[in-house]
C-alpha positions in Angstrom: 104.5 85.1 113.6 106.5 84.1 110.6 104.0 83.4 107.7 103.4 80.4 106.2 106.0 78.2 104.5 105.7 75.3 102.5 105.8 71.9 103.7 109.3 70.6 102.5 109.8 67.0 102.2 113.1 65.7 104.4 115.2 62.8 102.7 115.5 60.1 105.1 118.3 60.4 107.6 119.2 63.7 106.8 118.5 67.1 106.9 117.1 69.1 103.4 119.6 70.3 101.0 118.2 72.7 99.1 119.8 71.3 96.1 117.0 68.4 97.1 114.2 70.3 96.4 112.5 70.5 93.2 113.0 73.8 91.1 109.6 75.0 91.9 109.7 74.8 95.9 114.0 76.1 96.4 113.2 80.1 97.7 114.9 82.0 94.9 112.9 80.1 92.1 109.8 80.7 94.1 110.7 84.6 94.4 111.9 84.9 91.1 108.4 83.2 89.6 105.9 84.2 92.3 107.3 87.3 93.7 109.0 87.8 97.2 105.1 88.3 98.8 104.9 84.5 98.2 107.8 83.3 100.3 108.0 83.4 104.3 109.8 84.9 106.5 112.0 82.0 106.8 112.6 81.5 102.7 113.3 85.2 102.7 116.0 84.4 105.4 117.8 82.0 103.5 118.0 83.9 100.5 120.1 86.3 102.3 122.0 83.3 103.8 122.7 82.0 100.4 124.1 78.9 102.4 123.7 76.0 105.1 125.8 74.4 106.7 126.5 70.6 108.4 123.5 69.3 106.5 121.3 72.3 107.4 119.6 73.8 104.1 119.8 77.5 104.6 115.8 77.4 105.1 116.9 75.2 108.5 119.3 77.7 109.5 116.6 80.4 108.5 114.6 79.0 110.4 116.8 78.4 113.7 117.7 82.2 113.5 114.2 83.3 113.1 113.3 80.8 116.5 116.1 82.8 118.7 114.2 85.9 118.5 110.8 84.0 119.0 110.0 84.8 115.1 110.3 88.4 115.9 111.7 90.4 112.6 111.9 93.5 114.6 114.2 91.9 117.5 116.1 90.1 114.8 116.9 93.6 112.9 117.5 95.2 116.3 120.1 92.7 117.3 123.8 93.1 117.4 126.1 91.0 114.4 127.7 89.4 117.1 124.6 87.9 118.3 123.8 86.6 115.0 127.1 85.5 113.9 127.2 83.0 117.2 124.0 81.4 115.3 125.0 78.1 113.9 125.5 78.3 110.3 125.6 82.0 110.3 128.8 83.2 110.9 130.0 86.9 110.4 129.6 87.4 106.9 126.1 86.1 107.1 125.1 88.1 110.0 126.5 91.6 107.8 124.2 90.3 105.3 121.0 90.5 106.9 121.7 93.4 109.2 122.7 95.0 105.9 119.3 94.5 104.5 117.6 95.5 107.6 118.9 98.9 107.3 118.5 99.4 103.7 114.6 98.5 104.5 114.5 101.2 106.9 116.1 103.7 105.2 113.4 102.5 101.8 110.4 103.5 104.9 112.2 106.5 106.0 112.4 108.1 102.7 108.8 106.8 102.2 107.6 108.4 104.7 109.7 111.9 104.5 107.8 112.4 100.4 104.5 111.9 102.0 102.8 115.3 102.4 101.5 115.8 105.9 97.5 116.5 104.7 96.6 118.2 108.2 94.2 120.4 107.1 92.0 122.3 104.2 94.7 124.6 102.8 97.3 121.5 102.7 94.8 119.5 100.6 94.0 122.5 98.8 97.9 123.2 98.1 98.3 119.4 96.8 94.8 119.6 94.8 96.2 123.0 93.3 99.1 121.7 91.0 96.8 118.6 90.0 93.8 120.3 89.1 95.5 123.5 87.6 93.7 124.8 83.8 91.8 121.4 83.8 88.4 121.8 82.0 86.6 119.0 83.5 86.0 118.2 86.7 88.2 115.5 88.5 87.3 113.6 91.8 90.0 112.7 93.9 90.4 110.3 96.6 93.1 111.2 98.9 94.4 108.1 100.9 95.9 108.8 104.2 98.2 106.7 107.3 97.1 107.3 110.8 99.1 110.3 111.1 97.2 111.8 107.9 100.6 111.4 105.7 99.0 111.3 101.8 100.0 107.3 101.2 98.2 107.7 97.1 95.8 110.3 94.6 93.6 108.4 93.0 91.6 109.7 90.4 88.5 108.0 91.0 86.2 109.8 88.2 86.5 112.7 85.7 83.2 114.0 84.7 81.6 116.2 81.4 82.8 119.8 81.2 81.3 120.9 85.0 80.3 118.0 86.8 81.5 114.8 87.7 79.4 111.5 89.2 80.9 110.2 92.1 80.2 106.5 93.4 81.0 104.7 96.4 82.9 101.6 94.3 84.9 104.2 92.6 85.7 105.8 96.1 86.6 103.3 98.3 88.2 100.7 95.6 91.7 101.6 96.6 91.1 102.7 100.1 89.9 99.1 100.7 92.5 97.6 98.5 95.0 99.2 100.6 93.6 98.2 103.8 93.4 102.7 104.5 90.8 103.4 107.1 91.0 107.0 106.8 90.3 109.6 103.1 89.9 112.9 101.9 87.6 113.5 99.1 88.6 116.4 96.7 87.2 117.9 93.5 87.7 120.8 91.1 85.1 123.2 90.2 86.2 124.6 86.4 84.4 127.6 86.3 86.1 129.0 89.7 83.3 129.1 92.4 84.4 126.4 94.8 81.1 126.7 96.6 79.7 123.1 97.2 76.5 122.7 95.1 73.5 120.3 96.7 74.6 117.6 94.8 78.2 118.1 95.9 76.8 117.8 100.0 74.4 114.9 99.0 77.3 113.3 97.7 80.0 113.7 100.5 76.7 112.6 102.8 75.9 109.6 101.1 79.6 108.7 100.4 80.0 109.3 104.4 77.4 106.6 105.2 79.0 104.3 103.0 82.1 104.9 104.5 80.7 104.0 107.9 79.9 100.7 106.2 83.4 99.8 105.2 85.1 101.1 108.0 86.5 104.0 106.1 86.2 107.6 107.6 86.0 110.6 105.0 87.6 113.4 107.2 86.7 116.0 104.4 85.7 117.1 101.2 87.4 119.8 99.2 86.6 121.8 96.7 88.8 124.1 94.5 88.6 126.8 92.5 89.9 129.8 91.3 90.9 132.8 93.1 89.4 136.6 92.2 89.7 139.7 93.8 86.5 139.4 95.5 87.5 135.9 96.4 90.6 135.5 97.6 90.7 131.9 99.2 90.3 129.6 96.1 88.5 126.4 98.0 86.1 125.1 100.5 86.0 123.2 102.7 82.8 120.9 103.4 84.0 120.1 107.2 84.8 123.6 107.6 81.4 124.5 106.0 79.8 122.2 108.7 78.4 119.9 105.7 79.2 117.7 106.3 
């Protein structure tokens, strides 16, 4: 469904020129002052447009596009430029336009998506913790946010604490996750002097930031610790679902 527009006024016995509108309602003042979140799909449309046609603002014609695919953005991007360009009031140079946007949007996800690390597993969130937390001497806590297919979406540094501990709270740790709408994390921290080994306050922490977690909606899927490597300790984290911790 296409999301809300504003309720323009019509002149009488005609259709809306955009020209008619005041300043503040025409869609590339309202992008330009409010952002492009602010305008619908529709408004978006007829910035692409740029024109009407037969006393049709491009917002009508917007509009009359958006209703041949049912208001469905993925059909309308799917759809041959011929199919578009029979529109009326699109024509083929308007129908390039918008398919041309349509595939510079997927190609923006697609390279999203290819720079996300794939956080599968302990020694991948170890790897991405390692470069982070390297020669720190306090202790960081990081949330990992994650997609459904545990693709690392954002790091945020939720705390840094005094020389060798750090004090982890549940607004702190599920701010962003919530802000982001994110329904699944990974917790991570850095032990400075080198033992990764989860202290009790590290496992009453992941436990009570677990139930809080189950409050929200948000699942922790682990909690990893790094450290520093030794000869007698060659693996340089831990992991507290590994550990059964958790």
């Amino acid at each position: 469904m296409e999301t809300a527009a504003p309720a323009y006024q019509l002149p009488p016995g005609k259709g809306f020129m955009i020209a008619d509108l005041p300043a503040h309602e025409r869609p590339r003042e309202r992008l330009w002052q409010l952002g492009a979140d602010a305008l619908g799909d529709a408004e978006l449309l007829a910035i692409l447009l740029r024109t009407g046609a037969r006393q049709r603002s491009a917002v009508e014609v917007a509009r009359g596009l958006l209703a041949r695919f049912d208001h469905r953005l993925e059909a309308l991007a799917a759809a041959p430029p011929a199919e578009l360009a029979v529109q009326p009031g699109v024509g083929t140079a308007k129908a390039v336009a918008v398919l041309a946007a349509f595939a510079l949007a997927r190609r923006l996800q697609a390279a999203g998506q290819a720079d996300r690390p794939h956080l599968g597993g302990p020694a991948a969130v170890a790897d991405w913790l390692r470069e982070r937390l390297r020669g720190k001497a306090q202790e960081e806590f990081h949330v990992l946010l994650l997609d459904s297919r545990h693709r690392l979406l954002r790091d945020v540094l939720a705390t840094v604490g005094l020389a060798d501990r750090s004090q982890s709270h549940a607004r702190e740790v599920f701010r962003a996750a919530i802000r982001e709408n994110c329904c699944q994390i990974i917790l991570g921290h850095n032990h400075p002097a080198g033992d990764p080994s989860p202290s009790p306050q590290d496992v009453e922490c992941t436990r009570l930031l677990t139930a809080a977690g189950k409050v929200v909606g948000i699942e922790i899927i682990d909690h990893v610790i790094l450290g520093a490597r030794t000869p007698s300790r060659p693996r340089d984290y831990t992991s507290l679902r590994e550990a059964g911790l958790m």
